[in-house]
Phi, psi and omega in degrees: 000172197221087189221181204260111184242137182268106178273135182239101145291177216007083166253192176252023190191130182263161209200133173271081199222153164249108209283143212313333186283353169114344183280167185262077232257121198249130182232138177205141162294335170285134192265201167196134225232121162039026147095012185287356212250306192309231121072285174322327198250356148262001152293304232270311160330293170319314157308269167013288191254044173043043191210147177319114176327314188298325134324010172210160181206127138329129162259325177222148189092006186289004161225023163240171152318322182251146198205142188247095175271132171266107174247140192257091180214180157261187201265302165329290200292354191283297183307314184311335191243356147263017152091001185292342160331000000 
């Protein structure tokens, strides 16, 4: 599955919230740097749904803000366990 996010490096905390318009907003802590944000926001995705990092990838977007992540999960448990329900 596939879904679409606005990533905010250097926050003070990483974090998930979905804004009334349906976007997704991804908060990391790490700023970015050397793809380092980038690193940061598939750990953390990766914590999140309880699943191998090798199992989530950017597909699009690795130097912008907005990104297209490939979770190879369902779609139902992704949203339910990133709080998107």
């Amino acid at each position: 599955m596939y879904i679409f996010i606005k990533a905010k490096p250097g926050c003070k905390f990483n974090h998930v919230a979905k804004a009334a318009d349906g976007t997704i907003t991804v908060k990391i802590k790490t700023p970015a740097t050397d793809g380092k944000a980038n690193t940061e926001l598939l750990r953390f995705i990766a914590e999140k749904l309880d699943l191998p990092r090798s199992k989530i990838r950017i597909v699009s977007g690795l130097t912008s803000s907005f990104k297209k992540i490939e979770i190879d999960s369902e779609e139902k448990e992704v949203k339910r366990k990133l709080g998107l329900l």
